[in-house]
N, C-alpha and C positions, 0 to 999 in steps of 0.2 A: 504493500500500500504506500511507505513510503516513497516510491521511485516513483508513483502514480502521480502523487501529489508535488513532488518536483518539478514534473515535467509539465503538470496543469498551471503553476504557479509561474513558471519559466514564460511561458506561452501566454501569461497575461500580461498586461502590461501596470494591471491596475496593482498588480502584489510586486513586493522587491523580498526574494529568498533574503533572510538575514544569517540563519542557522539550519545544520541537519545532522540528524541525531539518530542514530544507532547505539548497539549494544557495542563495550567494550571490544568483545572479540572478532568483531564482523569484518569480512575482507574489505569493506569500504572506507572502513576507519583512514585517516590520515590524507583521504584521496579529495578530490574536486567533487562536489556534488554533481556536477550539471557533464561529468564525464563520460556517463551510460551514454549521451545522448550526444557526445561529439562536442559542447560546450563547456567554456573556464567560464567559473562563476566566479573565483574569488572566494568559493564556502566551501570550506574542509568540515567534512564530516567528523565529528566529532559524540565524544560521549559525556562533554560534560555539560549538564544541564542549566545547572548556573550560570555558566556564563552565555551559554546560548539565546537564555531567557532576556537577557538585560541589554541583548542588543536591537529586541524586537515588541512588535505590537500586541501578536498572538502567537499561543503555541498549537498547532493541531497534534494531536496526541489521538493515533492505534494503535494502544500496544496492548497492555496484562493489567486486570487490574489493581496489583501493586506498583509496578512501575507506574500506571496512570498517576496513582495518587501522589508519589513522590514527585513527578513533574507537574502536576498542581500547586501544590504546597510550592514549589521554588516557581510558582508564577506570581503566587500571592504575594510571597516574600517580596517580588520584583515587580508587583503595582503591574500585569501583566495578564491580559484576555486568555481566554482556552476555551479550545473545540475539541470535544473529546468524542471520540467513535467507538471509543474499547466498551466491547460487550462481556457479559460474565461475572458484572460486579454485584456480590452480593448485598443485604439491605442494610446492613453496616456501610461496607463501599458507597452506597447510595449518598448513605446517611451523610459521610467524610464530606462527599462531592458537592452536597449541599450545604455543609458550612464554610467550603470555601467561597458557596458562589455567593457568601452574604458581603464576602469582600471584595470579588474582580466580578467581571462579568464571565458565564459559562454558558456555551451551547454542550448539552450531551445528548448525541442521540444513537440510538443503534443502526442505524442504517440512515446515510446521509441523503440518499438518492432523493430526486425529486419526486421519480415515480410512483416509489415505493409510499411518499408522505399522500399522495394523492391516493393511493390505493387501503390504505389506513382511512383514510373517511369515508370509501366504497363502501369498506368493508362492515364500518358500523354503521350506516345506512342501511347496506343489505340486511345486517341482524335485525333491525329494526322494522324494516319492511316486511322479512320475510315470519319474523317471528320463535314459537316453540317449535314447532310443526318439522320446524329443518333442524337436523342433526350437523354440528359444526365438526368439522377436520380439518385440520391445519397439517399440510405436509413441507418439509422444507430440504435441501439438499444443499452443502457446501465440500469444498475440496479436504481431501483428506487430511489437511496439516490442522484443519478447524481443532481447537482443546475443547468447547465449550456445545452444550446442547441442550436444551433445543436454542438456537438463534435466537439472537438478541430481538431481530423483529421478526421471526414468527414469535413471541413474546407479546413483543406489542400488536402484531397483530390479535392475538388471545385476547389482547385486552380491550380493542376494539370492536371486537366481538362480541364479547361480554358487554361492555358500557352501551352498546345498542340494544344489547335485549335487557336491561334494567338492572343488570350483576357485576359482580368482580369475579376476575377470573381466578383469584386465589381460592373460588368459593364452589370451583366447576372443573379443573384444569386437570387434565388425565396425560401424565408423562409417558407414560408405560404401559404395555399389555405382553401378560409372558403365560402359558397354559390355561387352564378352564378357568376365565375369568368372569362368566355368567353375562348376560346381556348387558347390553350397553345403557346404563346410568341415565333416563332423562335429562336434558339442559348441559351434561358431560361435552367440552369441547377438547377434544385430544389432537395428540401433537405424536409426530413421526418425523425424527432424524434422519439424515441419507448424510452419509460421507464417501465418496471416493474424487478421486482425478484431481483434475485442476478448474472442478466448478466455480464459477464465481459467485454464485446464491440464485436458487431459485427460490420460491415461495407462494402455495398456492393454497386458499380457502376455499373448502369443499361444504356445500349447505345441501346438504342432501336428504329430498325432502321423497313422499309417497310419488313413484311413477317420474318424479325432474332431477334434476341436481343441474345447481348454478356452480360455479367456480371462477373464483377470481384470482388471477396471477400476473406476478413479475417476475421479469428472467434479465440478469444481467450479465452481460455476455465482457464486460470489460469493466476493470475497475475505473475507468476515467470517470462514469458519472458518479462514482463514490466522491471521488475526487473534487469536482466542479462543485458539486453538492458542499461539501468541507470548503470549499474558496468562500461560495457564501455567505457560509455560517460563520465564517474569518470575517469577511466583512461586515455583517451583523454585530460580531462582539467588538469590532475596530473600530464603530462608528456607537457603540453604550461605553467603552470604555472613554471614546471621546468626550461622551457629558457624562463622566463622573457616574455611570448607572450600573450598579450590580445587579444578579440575580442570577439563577438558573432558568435555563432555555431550553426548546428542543427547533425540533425542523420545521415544524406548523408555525412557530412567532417566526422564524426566517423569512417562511413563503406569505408570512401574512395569515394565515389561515382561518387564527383565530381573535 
């Protein structure tokens, strides 16, 4: 994701790369960021946070969520916006991420996409419209390096889901099915993992009702619109951190939505 957002950020003209950050041991370390791509940027990849931080406006941050939190914290520390994408974090993590953002401004969302933000209000209109009557399934597929499952937005998908038929999904949400599990739980919206290859995410909701079944999906075939996606939300936090505005964000205040 990294080299994604390099080369999105290269190709604007409205961002200037200040920093780029890998892990200590990575074979990029020490080199030109903008080198994959036949250009001298002037930005040596680097692992140190700190000072990364303190030369720039925002940080966009995919990584884990400890590592996340520790380059939040050295944004804080440095009066310094964040776009975080890293999925995985549990409600403690949550917790972290929300008292930082009483200090800087933070967009977090799990999936940056635009499409995917548009597909998120299909999705709870459809609950809505369609009702009890439809059985929800949320199936999702990523490349085999993914650590974490189910996805961060089949996630939020579940929960858009759910907020259109009048619930939470903490109250409904079936991870797992393994031997005689007995019929399927009224209101129950479950979730199916896929890992192999070098998928980039798909993600599709299944309402599947007596005699129909609607399905709604996204399939992203390249990280760039993850990418473009994260430029905006940079911009979004570039222009709160401008007037002094904190909080926590997601990709709906980006696009306006809500």
């Amino acid at each position: 994701m990294g080299q994604a957002l390099i080369e999105a950020a290269l190709a604007d003209p409205q961002f200037v790369l200040a920093a780029a950050l890998d892990i200590e041991s990575a074979p990029a370390q020490g080199h030109d960021a903008g080198e994959r791509f036949g250009r001298a940027t002037g930005v040596v990849v680097s692992h140190d946070v700190q000072a990364a931080v303190r030369s720039a406006d925002v940080l966009i941050d995919f990584t884990r969520p400890e590592g996340t939190l520790a380059h939040v914290a050295a944004c804080v520390a440095a009066g310094v916006g964040a776009v975080v994408g890293t999925t995985g974090l549990n409600d403690v993590q949550k917790s972290d991420l929300a008292g930082h953002a009483r200090t800087i401004p933070v967009v977090h969302a799990a999936n940056m996409s635009v499409g995917v933000v548009v597909l998120l209000s299909l999705v709870e209109e459809a609950a809505r419209k369609l009702g009890s009557a439809y059985d929800v399934e949320i199936i999702e597929m990523h490349h085999k390096h993914k650590v974490d499952a189910p996805s961060g937005t089949a996630l939020q998908l579940g929960d858009a889901a759910a907020a259109g038929s009048g619930r939470k999904l903490v109250d409904c949400a079936v991870y797992a099915r393994e031997g005689h599990t007995g019929e399927r739980k009224p209101g129950a919206i479950g979730f199916a993992s896929l890992r192999g290859g070098d998928v980039v995410g798909e993600h599709t909701v299944v309402f599947a009702g007596t005699g129909e079944r609607v399905e709604l999906s996204h399939r992203a075939t390249s990280r760039q619109n993850f990418a473009h996606g994260a430029l905006r939300a940079a911009a979004f936090v570039a222009a709160k951190r401008a007037a002094r505005q904190t909080g926590l964000y997601d990709m709906q205040d980006v696009l306006e939505l809500r």
